[in-house]
LUMTOR-349923 format. One line per 8 residues: number of its first residue (from 1); for each residue x, y, z of C-alpha. Coordinates in steps of 0.05 Angstrom, whole numbers. Example, Ala and Ser with C-alpha at 12.3 -4.5 7.8 and 13.67 -1.06 7.14 Angstrom:
BEGIN
1> 246/-90/156  273/-21/143
***
This chain:
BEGIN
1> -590/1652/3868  -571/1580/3863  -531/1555/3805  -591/1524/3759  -625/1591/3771  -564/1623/3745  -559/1582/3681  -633/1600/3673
9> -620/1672/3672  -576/1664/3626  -608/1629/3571  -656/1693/3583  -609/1730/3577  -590/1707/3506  -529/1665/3534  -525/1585/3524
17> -504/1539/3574  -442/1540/3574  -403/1544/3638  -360/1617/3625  -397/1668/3587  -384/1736/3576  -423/1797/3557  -414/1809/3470
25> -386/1874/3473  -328/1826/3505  -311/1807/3441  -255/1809/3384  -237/1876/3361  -258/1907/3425  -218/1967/3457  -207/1982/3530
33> -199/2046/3562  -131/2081/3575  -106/2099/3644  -164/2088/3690  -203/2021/3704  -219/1985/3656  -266/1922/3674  -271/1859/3644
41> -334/1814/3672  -375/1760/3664  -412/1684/3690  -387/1621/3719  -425/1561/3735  -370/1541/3790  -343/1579/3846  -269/1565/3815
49> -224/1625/3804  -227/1663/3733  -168/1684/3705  -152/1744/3657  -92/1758/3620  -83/1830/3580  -22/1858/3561  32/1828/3607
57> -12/1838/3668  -64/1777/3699  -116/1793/3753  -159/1739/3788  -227/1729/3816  -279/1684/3844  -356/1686/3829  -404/1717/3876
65> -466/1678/3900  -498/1692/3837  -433/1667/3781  -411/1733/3768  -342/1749/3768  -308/1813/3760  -230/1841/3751  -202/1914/3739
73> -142/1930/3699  -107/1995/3728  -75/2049/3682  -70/2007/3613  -27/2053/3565  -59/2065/3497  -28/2014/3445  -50/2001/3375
81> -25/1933/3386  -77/1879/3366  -68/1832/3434  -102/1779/3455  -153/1776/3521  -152/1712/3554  -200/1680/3600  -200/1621/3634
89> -242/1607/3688  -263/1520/3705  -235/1471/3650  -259/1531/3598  -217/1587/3564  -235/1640/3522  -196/1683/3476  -217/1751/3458
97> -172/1768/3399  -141/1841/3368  -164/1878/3433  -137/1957/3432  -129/2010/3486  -138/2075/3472  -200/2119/3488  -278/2094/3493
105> -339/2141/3487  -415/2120/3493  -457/2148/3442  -530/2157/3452  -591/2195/3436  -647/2185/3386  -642/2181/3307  -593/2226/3285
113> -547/2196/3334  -568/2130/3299  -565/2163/3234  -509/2123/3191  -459/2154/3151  -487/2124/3086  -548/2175/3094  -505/2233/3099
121> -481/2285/3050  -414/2259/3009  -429/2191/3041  -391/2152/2981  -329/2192/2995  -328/2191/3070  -336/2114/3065  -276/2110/3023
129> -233/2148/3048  -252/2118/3117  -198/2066/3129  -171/2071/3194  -156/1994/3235  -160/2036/3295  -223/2073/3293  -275/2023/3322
137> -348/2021/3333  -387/1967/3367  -451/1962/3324  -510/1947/3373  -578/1927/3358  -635/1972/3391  -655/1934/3457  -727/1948/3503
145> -734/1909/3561  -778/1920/3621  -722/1895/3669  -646/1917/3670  -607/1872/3620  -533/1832/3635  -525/1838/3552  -531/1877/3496
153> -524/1848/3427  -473/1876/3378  -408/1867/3342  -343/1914/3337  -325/1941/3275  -261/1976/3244  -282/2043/3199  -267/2012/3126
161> -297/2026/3066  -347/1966/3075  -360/1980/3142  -363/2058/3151  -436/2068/3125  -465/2033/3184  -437/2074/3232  -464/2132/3276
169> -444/2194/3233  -438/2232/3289  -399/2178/3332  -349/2170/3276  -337/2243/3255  -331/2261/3332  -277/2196/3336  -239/2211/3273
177> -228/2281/3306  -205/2247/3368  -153/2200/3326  -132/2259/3276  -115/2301/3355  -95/2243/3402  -53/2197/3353  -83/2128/3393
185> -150/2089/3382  -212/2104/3389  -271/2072/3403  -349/2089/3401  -402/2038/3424  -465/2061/3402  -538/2052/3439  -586/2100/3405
193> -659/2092/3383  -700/2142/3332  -749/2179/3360  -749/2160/3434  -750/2215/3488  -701/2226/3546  -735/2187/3601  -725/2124/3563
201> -647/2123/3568  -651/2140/3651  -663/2081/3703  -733/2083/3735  -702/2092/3806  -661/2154/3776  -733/2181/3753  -769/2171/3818
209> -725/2226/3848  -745/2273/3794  -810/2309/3807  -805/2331/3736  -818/2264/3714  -877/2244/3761  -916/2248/3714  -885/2205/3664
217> -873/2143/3708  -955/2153/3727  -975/2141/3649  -927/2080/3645  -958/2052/3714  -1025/2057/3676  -1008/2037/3616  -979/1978/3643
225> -1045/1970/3691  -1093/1979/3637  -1047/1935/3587  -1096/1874/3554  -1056/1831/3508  -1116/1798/3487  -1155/1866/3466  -1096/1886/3430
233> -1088/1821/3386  -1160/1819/3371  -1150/1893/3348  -1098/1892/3307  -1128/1829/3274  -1190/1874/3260  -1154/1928/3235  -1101/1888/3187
241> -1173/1853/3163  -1199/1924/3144  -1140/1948/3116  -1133/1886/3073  -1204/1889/3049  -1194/1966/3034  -1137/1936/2987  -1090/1951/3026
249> -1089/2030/3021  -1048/2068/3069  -992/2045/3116  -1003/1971/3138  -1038/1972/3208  -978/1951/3274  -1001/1912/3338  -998/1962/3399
257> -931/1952/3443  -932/1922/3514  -925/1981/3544  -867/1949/3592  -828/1944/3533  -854/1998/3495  -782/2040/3479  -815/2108/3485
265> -829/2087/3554  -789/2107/3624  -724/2073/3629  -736/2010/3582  -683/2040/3532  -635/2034/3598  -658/1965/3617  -640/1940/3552
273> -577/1987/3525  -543/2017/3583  -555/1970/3647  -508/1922/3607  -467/1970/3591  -442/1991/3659  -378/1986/3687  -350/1989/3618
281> -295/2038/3617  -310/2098/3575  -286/2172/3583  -355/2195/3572  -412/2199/3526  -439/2243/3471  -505/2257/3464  -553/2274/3409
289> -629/2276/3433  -697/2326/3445  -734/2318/3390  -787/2278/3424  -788/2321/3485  -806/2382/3443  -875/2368/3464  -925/2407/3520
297> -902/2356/3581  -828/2350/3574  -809/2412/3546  -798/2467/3605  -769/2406/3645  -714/2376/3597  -655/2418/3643  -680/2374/3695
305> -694/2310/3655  -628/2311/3621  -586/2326/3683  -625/2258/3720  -595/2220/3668  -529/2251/3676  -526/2236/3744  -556/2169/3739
313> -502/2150/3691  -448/2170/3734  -471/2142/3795  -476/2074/3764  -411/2080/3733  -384/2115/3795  -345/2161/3753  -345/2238/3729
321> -363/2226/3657  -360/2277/3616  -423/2291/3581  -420/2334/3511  -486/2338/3467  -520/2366/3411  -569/2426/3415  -630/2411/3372
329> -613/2443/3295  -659/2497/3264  -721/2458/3233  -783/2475/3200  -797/2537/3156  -773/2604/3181  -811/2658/3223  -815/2731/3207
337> -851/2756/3268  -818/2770/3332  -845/2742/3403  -857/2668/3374  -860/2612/3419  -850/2541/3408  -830/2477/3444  -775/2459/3394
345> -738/2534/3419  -750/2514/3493  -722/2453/3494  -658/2487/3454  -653/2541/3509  -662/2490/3566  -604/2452/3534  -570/2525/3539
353> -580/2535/3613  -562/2452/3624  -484/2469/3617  -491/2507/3689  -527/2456/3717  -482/2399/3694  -418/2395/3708  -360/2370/3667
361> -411/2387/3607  -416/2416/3535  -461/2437/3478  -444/2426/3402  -494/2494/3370  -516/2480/3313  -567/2523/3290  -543/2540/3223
369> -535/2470/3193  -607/2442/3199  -654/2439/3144  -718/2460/3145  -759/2415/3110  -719/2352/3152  -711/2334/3216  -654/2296/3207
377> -593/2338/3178  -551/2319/3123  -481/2343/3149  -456/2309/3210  -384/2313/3200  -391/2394/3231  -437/2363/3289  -383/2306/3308
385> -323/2357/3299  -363/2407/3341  -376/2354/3405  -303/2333/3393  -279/2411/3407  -307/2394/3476  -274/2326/3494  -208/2364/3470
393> -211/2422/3501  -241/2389/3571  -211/2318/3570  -147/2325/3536  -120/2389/3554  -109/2424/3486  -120/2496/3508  -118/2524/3437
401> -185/2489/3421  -244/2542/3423  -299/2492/3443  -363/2530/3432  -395/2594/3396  -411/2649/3436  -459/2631/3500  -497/2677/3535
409> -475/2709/3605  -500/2768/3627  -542/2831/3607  -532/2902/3633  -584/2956/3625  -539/3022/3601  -589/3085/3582  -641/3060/3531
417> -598/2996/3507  -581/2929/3541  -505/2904/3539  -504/2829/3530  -433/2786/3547  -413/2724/3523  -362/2668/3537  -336/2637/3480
425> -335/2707/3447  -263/2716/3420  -260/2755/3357  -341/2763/3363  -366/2778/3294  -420/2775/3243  -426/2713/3198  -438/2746/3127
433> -425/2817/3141  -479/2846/3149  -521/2880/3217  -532/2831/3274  -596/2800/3258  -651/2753/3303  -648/2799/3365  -712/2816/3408
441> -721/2859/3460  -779/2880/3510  -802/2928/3561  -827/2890/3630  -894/2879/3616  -889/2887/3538  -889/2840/3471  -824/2827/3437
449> -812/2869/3384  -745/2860/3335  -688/2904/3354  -625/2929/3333  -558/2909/3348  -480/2916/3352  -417/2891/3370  -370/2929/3418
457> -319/2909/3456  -331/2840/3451  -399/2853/3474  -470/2865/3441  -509/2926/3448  -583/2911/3429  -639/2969/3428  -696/2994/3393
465> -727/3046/3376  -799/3013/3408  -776/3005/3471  -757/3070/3520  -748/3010/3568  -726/2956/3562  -716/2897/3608  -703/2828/3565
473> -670/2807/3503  -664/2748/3470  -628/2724/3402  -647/2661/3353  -712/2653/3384  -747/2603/3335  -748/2539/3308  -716/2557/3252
481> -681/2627/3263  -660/2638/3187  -613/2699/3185  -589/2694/3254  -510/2708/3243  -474/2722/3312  -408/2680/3314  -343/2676/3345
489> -268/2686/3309  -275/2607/3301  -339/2619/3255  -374/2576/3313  -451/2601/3321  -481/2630/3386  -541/2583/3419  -612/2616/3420
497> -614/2653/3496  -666/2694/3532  -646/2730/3595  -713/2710/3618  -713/2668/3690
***
């Protein structure tokens, strides 16, 4: 690319002329990763050396063909130190000002990873008690793009009591875990969207070798083939006409999205939020997303979808990031009849069966905490705690964290009753009390039917009086599974499970 091709792109790109640029999330209040590699990047119109300074230490490089430069700082030690970043590259410096190191998560998903903290319960009094320098978010704006991005638009923020209600509720309550536990800072940069499914977050090379999402990338070929940005003007202007001469009943009338940059499309959520992002060094990323693959296509396949994303992630950032999400929360009104199915449930248990397919993985259950008239739960500060038992436990070695409720193993047929283990199942008990509820069973080629059940031994022994047989079980098999009450010693709940392949 020559050099006035360069300064092209970036004006595109959102960047002005200058000669040394540098993505935003480059920017003051920033915080680096700990220990590993942490890389600091950007343009130059020259081909003179760039310069930067951290902490004592100064690396060097030259632009490539196309003006972007590149260094790595090795095995920074955490410091709550506000330092200075300094870049000079041609007759231009830059100073990046009250930069931290401590420990750097993505967080991403759909809307109630975007949910703020000023929409949650107690919101007033988490925002004022919030204060923390050290606790940092980088507040993005939501990005669509049809081709991978060099920036993403945002600012860093410290959690204070004027800042806090922006945040990710779930970012900060998993963070503020992290700082109460690890004593350094910590940092979340958030890249989220409400009600966008799965595919949108993974590149569309990463989705080509998934035959689970052939048929995604076919409807974005023809939506984009099909696209007419002159049929869609003239009907929107018909339709805002109409709904202006109607007197404007009903929800004002939106121009259809090019589908190219349509965010519930394949991989324009990565083009624009986590192509930029890349290289950045983070320990991992938290995830809260599924809603909108609770549908008839994506369903059965979100194992598959979610664990392309995984390892398109970690290729690009050739690392072994650790990936912890959120199971989708109970939701609409309870069920009272057994042998109910429902996308919402399949894309819970697919979640389930994801931790053995992804390595270096978790699941935050959370099945007791949704409401059922919202999709979007109130109480986040359980969900962020509950992802952040998983980073401990996994990432920073504290062996006395129990990071999940109880997760389905294994099933044993013994006479007339199946025995069902768990992991996770220290101190296995019943939440209020009272007889293990939520349990179905079946005979090979019969319906489900509710059973009964026990604990013993750290075990559950599940029968009924229906089935002489029986061949399957399965436990919190709803949408909303109201009364379902197995949990471990740590009060954690067990996920929804059917032995079923």
């Amino acid at each position: 690319m020559t050099r006035n091709l360069f300064l092209f792109s970036l004006v595109l790109g959102g960047f002005t002329q200058a000669a040394l640029e540098v993505p935003a999330f480059f920017s003051d209040g920033m915080v680096l990763q700990q220990q590993g590699k942490a890389k600091v990047w950007g343009w130059l119109d020259s081909e003179e050396e760039v310069t930067v300074t951290f902490a004592g230490q100064s690396e060097s490089a030259r632009p490539n063909g196309e003006g972007r430069w590149e260094v790595t700082f090795s095995n920074l030690a955490a410091s709550a130190e506000g330092r200075d970043l300094v870049i000079t590259g041609g007759a231009e410096e830059k100073v990046i000002r009250n930069v931290l190191v401590g420990e750097v998560w993505l967080a991403s998903g759909q809307s109630n990873m975007e949910w703020p903290i000023a929409r949650t319960e107690n919101a007033e009094e988490a925002a004022a008690q919030s204060a923390d320098p050290y606790l940092r978010v980088y507040l993005s704006q939501n990005v669509a793009k049809a081709e991978p991005q060099i920036d993403f638009p945002g600012q860093w923020a410290a959690a204070a009591p004027e800042t806090t209600g922006q945040m990710t509720a779930v970012g900060y309550y998993f963070a503020r875990k992290l700082r109460a536990e690890l004593e350094v800072p910590v940092a979340i940069i958030e890249c989220s969207w409400g009600g966008k499914p799965v595919e949108a977050f993974t590149s569309e090379e990463a989705l080509a070798q998934l035959p689970e999402a052939e048929v995604l990338l076919e409807r974005k070929a023809n939506a984009i083939a099909s696209w007419d940005e002159a049929k869609a003007r003239a009907d929107y202007e018909a339709a805002l006409a109409k709904w202006e001469a109607d007197g404007k009943q009903g929800r004002r009338p939106g121009m259809a999205t090019d589908p190219s940059i349509n965010p519930s499309m394949p991989a324009t959520l990565y083009n624009g939020m986590i192509a930029p992002l890349v290289g950045y060094g983070v320990r991992g990323a938290i995830w809260y997303q599924g809603e909108s693959n609770a549908n008839p296509v994506t369903a059965a396949n979100y194992e598959e979808l979610l664990g392309g994303l995984v390892a398109d992630w970690r290729q690009r950032w050739e690392a072994d990031l650790a990936f912890y999400y959120v199971q989708l929360a109970n939701f609409r009104q309870p069920t009272s009849e057994p042998g109910v199915e429902s996308h919402w449930v399949t894309v819970q248990d697919e979640m389930r069966r994801a931790l053995d397919s992804i390595s270096h993985s978790g699941m935050a259950v959370i099945n007791e905490i949704g409401e059922a008239n919202d999709i979007h739960p109130r109480n986040k500060k359980d969900v962020g705690e509950r992802l952040a038992r998983w980073a401990l436990g996994q990432d920073y070695g504290r062996e006395d964290v129990v990071m999940s409720g109880p997760l389905f193993d294994k099933v044993e047929k013994k006479d007339q009753r199946l025995v069902v283990s768990f992991e996770h199942n220290a101190g296995l008990q019943s939440r209020d009390g009272e007889p293990l509820q939520r349990f179905e069973i079946k005979a090979e080629d019969g319906p489900w039917v509710w059973a009964q059940a026990k604990i013993e031994g750290g075990k559950v022994i599940v029968w009924s009086e229906e089935v002489a047989e029986p061949a399957e079980v399965r436990y919190a098999w709803a949408d909303n599974p109201a009364g379902a009450n197995l949990v471990n010693g740590e009060g954690l709940p067990a996920s929804c499970f059917t032995s079923e392949e």
